[in-house]
GUGU-519737 format. One record per residue (C-alpha): x, y, z. Coordinates in steps of 0.1 Angstrom, whole numbers, padded with zeros to 4 digits, always signed. Last residue first. Layout:
N
XYZ/...
// end
This chain:
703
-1645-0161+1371/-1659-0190+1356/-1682-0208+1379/-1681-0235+1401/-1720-0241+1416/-1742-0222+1438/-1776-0235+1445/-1778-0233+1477/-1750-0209+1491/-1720-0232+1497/-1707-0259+1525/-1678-0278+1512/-1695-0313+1504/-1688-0346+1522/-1654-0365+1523/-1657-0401+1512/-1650-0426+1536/-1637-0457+1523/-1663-0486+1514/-1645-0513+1539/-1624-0545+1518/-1647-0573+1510/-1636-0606+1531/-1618-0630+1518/-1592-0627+1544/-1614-0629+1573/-1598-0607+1608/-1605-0617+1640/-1595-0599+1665/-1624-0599+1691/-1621-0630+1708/-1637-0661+1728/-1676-0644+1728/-1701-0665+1744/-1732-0683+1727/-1761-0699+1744/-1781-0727+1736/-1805-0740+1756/-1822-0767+1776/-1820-0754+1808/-1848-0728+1801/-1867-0760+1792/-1863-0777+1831/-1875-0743+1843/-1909-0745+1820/-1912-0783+1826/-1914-0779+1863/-1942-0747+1863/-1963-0769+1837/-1964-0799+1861/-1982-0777+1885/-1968-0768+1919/-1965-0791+1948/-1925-0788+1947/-1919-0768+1919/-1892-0748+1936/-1874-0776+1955/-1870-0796+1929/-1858-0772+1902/-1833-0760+1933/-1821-0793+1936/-1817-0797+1900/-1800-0769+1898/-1815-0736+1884/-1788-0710+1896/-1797-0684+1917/-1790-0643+1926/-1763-0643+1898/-1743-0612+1903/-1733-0591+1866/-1758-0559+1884/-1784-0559+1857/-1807-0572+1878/-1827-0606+1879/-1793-0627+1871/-1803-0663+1867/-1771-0689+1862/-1787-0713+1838/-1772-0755+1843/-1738-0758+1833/-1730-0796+1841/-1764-0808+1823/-1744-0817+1787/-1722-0788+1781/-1717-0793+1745/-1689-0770+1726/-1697-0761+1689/-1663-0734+1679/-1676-0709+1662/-1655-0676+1636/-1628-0704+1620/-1662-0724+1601/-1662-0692+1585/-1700-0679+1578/-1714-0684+1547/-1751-0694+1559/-1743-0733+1555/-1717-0720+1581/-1743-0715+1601/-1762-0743+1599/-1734-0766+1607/-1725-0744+1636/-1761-0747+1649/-1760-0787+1641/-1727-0790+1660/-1739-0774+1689/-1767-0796+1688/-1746-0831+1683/-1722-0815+1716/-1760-0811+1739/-1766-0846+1727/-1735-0867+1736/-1735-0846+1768/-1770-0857+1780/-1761-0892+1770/-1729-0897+1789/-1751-0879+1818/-1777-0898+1820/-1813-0890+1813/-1832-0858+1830/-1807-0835+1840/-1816-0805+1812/-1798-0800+1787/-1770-0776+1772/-1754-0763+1741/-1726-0735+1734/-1716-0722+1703/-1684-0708+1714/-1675-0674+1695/-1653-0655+1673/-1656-0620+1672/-1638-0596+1639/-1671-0598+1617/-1698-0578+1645/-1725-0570+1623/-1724-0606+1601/-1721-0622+1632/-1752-0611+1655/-1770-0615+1618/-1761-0649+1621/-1770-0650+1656/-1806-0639+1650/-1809-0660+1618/-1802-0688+1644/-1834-0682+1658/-1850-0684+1625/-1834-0717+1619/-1846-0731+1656/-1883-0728+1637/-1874-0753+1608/-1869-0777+1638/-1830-0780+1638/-1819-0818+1640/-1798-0824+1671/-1829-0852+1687/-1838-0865+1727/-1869-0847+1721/-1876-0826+1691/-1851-0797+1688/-1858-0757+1695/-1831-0730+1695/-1844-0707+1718/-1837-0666+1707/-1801-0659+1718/-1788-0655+1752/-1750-0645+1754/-1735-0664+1779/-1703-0644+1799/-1718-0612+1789/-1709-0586+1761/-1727-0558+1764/-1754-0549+1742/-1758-0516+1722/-1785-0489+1729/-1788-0461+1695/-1802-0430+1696/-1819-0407+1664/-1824-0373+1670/-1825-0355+1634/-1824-0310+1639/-1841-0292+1613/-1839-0267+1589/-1870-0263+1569/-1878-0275+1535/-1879-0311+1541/-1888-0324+1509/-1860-0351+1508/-1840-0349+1543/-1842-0384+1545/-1833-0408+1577/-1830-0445+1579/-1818-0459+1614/-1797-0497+1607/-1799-0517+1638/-1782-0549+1634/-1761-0540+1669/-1725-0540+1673/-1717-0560+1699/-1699-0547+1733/-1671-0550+1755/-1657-0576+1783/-1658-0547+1809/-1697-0539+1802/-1702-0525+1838/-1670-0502+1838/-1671-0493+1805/-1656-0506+1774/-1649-0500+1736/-1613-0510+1731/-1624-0539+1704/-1642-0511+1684/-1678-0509+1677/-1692-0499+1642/-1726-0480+1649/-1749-0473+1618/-1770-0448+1601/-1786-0448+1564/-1791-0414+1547/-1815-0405+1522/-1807-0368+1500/-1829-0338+1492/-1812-0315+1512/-1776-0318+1525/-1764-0333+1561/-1723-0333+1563/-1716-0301+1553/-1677-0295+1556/-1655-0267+1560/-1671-0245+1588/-1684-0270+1607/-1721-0283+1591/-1734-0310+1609/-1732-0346+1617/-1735-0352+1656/-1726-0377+1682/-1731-0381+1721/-1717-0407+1743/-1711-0385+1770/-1671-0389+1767/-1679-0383+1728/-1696-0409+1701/-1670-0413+1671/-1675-0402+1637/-1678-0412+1606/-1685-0405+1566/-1699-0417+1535/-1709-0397+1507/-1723-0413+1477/-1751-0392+1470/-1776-0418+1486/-1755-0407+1516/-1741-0437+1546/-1736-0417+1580/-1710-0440+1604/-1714-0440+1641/-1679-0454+1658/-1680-0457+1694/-1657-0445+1715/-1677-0432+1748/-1707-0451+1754/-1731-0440+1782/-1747-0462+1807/-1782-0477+1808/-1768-0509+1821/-1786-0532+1799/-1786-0515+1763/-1756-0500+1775/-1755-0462+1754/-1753-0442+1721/-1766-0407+1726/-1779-0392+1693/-1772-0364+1658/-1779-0359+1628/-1779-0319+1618/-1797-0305+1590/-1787-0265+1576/-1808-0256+1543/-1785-0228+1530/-1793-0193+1527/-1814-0183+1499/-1800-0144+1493/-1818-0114+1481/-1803-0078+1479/-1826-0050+1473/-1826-0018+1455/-1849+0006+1456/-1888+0024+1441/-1903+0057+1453/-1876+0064+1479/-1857+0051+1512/-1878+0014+1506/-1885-0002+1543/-1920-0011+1534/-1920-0023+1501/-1913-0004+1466/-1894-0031+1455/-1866-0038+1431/-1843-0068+1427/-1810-0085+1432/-1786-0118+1431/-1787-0145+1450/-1793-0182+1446/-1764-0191+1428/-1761-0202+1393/-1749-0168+1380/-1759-0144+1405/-1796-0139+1397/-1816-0110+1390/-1851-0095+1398/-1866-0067+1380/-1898-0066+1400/-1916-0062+1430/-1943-0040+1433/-1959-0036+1470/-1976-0058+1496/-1941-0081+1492/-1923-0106+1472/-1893-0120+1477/-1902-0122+1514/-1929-0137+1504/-1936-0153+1476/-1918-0163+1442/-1952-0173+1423/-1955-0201+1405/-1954-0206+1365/-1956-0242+1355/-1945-0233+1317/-1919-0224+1295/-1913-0228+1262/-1889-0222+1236/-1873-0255+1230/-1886-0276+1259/-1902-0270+1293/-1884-0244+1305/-1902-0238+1345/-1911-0207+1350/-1906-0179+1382/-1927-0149+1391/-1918-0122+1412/-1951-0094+1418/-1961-0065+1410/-1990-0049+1430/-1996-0067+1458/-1994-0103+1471/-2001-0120+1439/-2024-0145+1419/-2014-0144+1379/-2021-0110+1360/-2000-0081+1375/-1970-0096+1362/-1933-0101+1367/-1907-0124+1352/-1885-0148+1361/-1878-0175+1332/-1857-0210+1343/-1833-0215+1315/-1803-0227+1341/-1790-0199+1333/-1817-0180+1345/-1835-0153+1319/-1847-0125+1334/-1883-0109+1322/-1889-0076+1334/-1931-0074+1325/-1961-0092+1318/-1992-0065+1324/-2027-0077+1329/-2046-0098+1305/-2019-0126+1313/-1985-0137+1297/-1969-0169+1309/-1990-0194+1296/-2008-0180+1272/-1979-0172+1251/-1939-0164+1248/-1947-0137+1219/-1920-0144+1194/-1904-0115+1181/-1889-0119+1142/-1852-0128+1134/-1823-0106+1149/-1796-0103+1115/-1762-0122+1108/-1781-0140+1081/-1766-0174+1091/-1761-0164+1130/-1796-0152+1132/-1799-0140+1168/-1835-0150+1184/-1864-0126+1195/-1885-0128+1229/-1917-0116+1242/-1932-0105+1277/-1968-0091+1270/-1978-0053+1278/-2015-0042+1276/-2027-0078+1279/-2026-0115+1260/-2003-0101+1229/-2011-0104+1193/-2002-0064+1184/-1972-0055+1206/-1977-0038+1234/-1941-0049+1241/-1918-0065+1267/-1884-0079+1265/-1868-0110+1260/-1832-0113+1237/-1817-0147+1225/-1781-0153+1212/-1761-0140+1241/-1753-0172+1252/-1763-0158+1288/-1797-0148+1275/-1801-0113+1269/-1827-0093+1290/-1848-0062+1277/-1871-0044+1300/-1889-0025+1271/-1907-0022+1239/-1933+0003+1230/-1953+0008+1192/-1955+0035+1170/-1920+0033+1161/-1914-0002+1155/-1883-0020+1167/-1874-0052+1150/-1843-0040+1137/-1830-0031+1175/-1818+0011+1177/-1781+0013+1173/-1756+0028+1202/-1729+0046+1195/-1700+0023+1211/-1696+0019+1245/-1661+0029+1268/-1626+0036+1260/-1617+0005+1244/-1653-0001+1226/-1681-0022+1242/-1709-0025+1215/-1740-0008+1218/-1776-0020+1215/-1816+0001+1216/-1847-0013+1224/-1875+0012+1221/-1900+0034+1233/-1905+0069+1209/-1927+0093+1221/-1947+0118+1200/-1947+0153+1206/-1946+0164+1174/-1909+0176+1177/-1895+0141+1185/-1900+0123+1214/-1874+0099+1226/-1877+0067+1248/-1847+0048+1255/-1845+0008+1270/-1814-0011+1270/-1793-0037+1254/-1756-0035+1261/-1725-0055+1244/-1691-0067+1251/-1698-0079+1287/-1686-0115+1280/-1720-0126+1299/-1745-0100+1275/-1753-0070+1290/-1788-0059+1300/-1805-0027+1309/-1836-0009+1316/-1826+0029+1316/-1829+0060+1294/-1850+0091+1293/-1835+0116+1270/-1812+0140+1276/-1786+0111+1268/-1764+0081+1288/-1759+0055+1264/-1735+0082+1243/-1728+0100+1261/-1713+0088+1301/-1725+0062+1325/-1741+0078+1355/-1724+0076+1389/-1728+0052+1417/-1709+0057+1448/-1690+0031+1456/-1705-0006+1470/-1692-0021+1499/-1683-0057+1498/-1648-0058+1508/-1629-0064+1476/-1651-0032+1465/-1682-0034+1445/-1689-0010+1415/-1718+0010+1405/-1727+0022+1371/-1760+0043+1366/-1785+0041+1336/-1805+0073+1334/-1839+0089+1339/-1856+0117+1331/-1861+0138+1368/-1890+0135+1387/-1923+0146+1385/-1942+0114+1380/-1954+0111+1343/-1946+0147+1342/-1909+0139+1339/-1888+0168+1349/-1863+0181+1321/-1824+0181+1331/-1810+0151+1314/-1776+0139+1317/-1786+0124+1355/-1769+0140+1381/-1798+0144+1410/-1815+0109+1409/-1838+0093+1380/-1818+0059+1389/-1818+0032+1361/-1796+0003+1371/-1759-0013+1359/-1740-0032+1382/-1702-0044+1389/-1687-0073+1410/-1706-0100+1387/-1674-0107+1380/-1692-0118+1348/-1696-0085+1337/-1720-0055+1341/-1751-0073+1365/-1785-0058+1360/-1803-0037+1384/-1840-0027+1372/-1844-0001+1400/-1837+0035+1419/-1861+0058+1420/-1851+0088+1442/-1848+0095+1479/-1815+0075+1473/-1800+0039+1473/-1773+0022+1461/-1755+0026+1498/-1788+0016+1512/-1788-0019+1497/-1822-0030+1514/-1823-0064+1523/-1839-0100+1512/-1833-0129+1529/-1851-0159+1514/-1861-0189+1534/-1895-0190+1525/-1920-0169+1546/-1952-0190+1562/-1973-0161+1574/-1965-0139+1548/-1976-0169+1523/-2005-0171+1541/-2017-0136+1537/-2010-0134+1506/-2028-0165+1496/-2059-0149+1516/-2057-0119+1499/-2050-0135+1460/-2079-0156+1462/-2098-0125+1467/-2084-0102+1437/-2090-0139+1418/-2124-0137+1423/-2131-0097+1415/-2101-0103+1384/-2122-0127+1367/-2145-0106+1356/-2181-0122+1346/-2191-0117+1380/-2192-0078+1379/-2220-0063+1404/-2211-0091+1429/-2175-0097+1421/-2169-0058+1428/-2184-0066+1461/-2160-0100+1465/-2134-0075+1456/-2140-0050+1483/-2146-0074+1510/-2111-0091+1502/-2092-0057+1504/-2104-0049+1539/-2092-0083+1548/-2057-0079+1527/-2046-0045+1539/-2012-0047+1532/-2011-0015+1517/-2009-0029+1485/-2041-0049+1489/-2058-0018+1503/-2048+0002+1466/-2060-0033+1447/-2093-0032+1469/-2096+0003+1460/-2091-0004+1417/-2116-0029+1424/-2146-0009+1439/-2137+0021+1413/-2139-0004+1385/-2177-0011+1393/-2182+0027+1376/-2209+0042+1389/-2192+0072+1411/-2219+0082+1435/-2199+0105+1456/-2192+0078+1485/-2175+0057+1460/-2154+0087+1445/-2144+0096+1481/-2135+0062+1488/-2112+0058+1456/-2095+0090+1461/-2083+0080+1498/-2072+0044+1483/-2053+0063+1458/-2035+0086+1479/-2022+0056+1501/-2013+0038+1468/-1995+0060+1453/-1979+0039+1426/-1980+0065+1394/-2008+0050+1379/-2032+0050+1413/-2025+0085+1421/-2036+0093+1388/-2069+0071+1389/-2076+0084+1423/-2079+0119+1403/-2097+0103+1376/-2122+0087+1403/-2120+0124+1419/-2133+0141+1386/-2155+0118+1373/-2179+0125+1411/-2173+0162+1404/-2191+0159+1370/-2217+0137+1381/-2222+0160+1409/-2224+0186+1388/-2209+0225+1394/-2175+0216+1385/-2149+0254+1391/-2135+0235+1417/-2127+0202+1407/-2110+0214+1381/-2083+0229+1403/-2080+0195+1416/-2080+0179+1385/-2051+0201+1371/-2034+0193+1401/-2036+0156+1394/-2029+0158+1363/-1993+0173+1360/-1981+0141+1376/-2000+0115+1356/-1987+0134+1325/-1997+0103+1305/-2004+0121+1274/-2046+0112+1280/-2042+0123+1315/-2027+0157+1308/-2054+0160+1278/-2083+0150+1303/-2066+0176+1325/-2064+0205+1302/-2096+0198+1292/-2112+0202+1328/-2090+0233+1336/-2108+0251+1310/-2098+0286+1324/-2061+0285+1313/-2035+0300+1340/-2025+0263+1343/-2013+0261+1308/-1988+0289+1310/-1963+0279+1331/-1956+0247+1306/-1971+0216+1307/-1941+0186+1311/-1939+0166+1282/-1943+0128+1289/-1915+0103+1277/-1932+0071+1270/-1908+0042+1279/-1888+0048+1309/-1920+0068+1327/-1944+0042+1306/-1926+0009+1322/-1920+0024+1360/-1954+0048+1361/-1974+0020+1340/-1958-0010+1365/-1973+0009+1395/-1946+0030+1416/
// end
């Protein structure tokens, strides 16, 4: 149903023609008068029949564009994209025929056929903006269809009838009760609306049940509920008072569209009172308090308005206990096309819908960012799924949550407009890896990987019998939320073993950064860690001296950086800083030197802040020479002794015997034990428990 059939049918009350009118000969007048009263309905037939007795081609060609025209205004699109051809292939000269069809094919989800039929109205119309922006609008639709948001959205058939049914609006803060306008079999009234043919209208009261299911709605009594059309509500947050939408036409024929109030009485609403700033002659509709109850939006053809109906809103007066003047809410929300069902978020975001800014059909969901007092601004549209092909309007939310309600007449709808439920479900992220032997390949059972939140969270857990973690949602907890860093390390216990790293493993220094900032998709983190074993001589990068010297070169210090990060990630091992030569020189020498360079590493070290308690320098002189293991089996396949130095580099280059006499000269470390504990040292960040999971968006609310 276009957004004249569902504003004009609640707001301008059309009189239906009696019996007598269609025996008249002038069918032609009868149906320009029809059309000119809004009696949509009641026109097309009368257009038909006129059809008949038109001898012109002119005449006949007039006659089907009006006719598409009515099909058009009361939301049939399939009809109207019939009656739009035929008056294009009859001549019809009017450009507006060529864009009123591409608007029809546009609803029908026909967005390539709609494309060529704007880019030809932009070709006999270029100075209207609607040809280009008809065709931007196809290919956006298009793409947002392709790319849906996360939104579920649903049809709430136990609401629902053959019937319009719209406009839902929450009753109390329970949010367990809704009001909408139905024009369904028991309304008060018991004219037919020629605007569309179906019944006046009325605002219906449906509850929910402790289990979800909705009862069957029924219409509120006198005296909201009239013989007049009525519908379009809003109640403030306490529930003590209802703005809503009635049209009466008084014995001249003249409709009345207005904003009316009532105030919750004992055994139901008070009479209501017609709004202050309500003026006769003009309409005002879709009306939506603010949760303070203090400001009221609506829309109005209202003189000073951007298009046929602009969204506007009016402000309690607490010190003249009065409504002040409506404020229209300006350029940047209201459009030469229709501005319409504004809903106020309590956060102060605006919803709204509108024919005028880039859409996917006919109506579409629109959301506004507040800007400051009284304006609002970056307006984008809702996409698909919450918006369709079709019109899409009247959307509410739960409180703070991202759920709530609106009305569509998209594929799947049980009559001319429904219900639907809408619902953002949570952004899910899991973190998860395989920790393993850096060396041996094998799988760490035990280890303890910790997940560090820019929020503040902190929590662990320990890698399984496969070595596998994960951080995800369980049921109570969400570990992984959006928009947050996270930092990820491994914390290896003093029991951690397996059966080729007996003696244990370090913790590595790696630190994995991960962000689920602008990720707008679920998605699934792999991040995997390797840790060393222990051996009997840790190797280290080569501590380098000047000959027959203990003083660090200012390149050995970056090699023992390495080991004093190796500390600083591992704080409860104390090791032997081990040195050794080569055999050149004698052996009271040799071990003099290689006990003066462990020194000078220890030295350094604790320059670095580490306890002197943690290393103990040993020097090995050239007693220890370098055990070589070429697998990763723990079984030394040859030791470079000076006999096998000799026996190896015999005939070879010079530089082939100074390289195996240097991988002698090192220094190793070894760990002695893994319990120690500093007593000036920081006490752990404890683990903070991360969030319950909860609907996006949803926060603690009074109930």
């Amino acid at each position: 149903m276009k957004i004249i059939t569902k504003l004009t049918a609640i707001l301008a009350l059309a009189l239906l023609f009696s019996a007598s009118a269609f025996a008249q000969k002038n069918f032609m007048a009868d149906a320009k008068k029809a059309f000119e009263s809004q009696e949509y309905f009641n026109s097309i037939e009368l257009y038909k029949k006129a059809y008949t007795k038109a001898k012109k081609k002119e005449d006949k060609a007039f006659i089907v564009f009006r006719t598409a025209e009515c099909y058009r205004l009361i939301g049939d699109n399939k009809q109207a994209e019939a009656w739009y051809l035929k008056a294009i292939k009859a001549n019809y000269t009017d450009p507006k025929a060529k864009l009123y069809l591409a608007d029809a094919k546009k609803a029908l989800e026909k967005y390539n056929e709609a494309l060529i039929e704007y880019n030809n109205y932009k070709k006999e119309v270029p100075s209207d903006p609607r040809g280009e922006d008809g065709a931007k609008s196809c290919e956006l639709a298009q793409k947002w269809k392709d790319a849906a948001t996360r939104y579920k959205v649903e049809n709430i058939a136990l609401l629902n009838t053959k019937d319009p049914d719209f406009a839902p609006s929450y009753a109390d803060k329970k949010y367990n009760k809704i009001y909408f306008t139905s024009m369904r079999p028991g309304v008060i009234g018991s004219a037919i609306d020629g605007t569309n043919g179906e019944n006046y209208s009325d605002i219906f009261e449906a509850m929910m049940d402790k289990n979800g299911k909705w009862n069957t709605p029924t219409s509120l009594p006198e005296p909201v509920n009239t013989k007049d059309n009525e519908g379009l509500s809003s109640v403030t947050k306490k529930g003590d008072v209802i703005y809503f939408t009635r049209c009466i036409v008084d014995k001249k024929n003249v409709t009345y569209n207005q904003i009316w109030s009532a105030t919750k009485k004992s055994a139901g609403w008070g009479d209501p009172v017609k709004m202050a700033f309500c003026i006769d002659t003009l309409k005002y509709a879709t009306p939506c308090i603010s949760a303070d109850g203090t400001t009221l939006f609506f829309s109005s053809n209202m003189p000073g308005g951007q298009g046929e109906n602009d969204i506007w809103m009016v402000k309690y007066e607490k010190k003249g206990a009065k409504w002040g003047n409506p404020i229209n809410l300006g350029t940047s929300i209201n459009t030469p096309g229709n501005d319409v069902y504004p809903f106020i978020h309590e956060d102060g975001t605006l919803y709204f819908s509108s024919t005028g800014h880039l859409g996917m059909g006919g109506l579409d969901i629109f959301k506004a960012e507040k800007k400051g007092d009284d304006q609002w601004g970056n307006v984008t549209n809702m996409k698909y799924p919450i918006n369709s092909a079709g019109d899409d309007f009247g959307i509410i939310f739960e409180g703070k949550k991202e759920r709530g309600y609106l009305s569509s007449n998209r594929e799947g709808t049980k009559g001319a407009d429904d219900i639907w439920s809408f619902v953002l479900p949570p952004l899910l992220f899991t973190i998860e890896g395989v920790v393993s032997d850096c060396l041996y390949k094998e799988v760490i059972p035990g280890v303890t990987v910790k997940l560090v939140g820019s929020d503040g969270s902190s929590v662990e857990t320990k890698t399984d019998a496969a070595g596998y973690f994960k951080f995800a949602e369980n049921g109570t907890a969400r570990y992984v939320i959006p928009n947050t860093s996270y930092v990820i390390t491994t914390q290896v216990g003093p029991d951690v073993k397996t059966t080729q790293a007996a003696l244990g493993f370090l913790n590595g220094s790696d630190k994995v950064k991960e962000t689920t900032v602008g990720v707008e998709e679920a998605k699934i983190f792999k991040h995997d860690f390797c840790l060393a074993p222990i051996k009997k001589e840790m190797r280290f990068p080569d501590v380098l001296y000047d000959l027959g010297k203990a003083d660090l070169r200012p390149e050995s210090q970056d090699s023992l950086n390495f080991l004093y990060q190796t500390l600083i990630d591992n704080p409860n091992i104390t090791i032997e800083l081990s040195s050794h030569t080569d055999y050149r020189g004698s052996d009271p020498a040799n071990q003099k030197l290689s006990e003066a360079r462990a020194k000078s590493c220890v030295d350094y070290l604790v320059s670095k802040g580490i306890p002197a308690a943690r290393m103990t320098p040993k020097g090995y002189g050239e007693k220890s020479p370098l055990e070589v293991d070429i697998e990763p089996d723990g079984k030394v396949d040859y030791t470079l002794s000076e006999s096998y130095i000799n026996k190896t580099t015999k005939g070879q280059p010079k530089e082939v015997f100074e390289a195996l006499m240097q991988k002698n000269r090192r220094t190793v470390f070894k760990v002695l034990r893994k319990d120690f504990v500093d007593p000036n040292a920081p006490k752990d960040v404890p683990v903070i428990a991360p969030v319950v999971p909860k609907t996006e968006g949803e926060d603690e609310e009074e109930k």
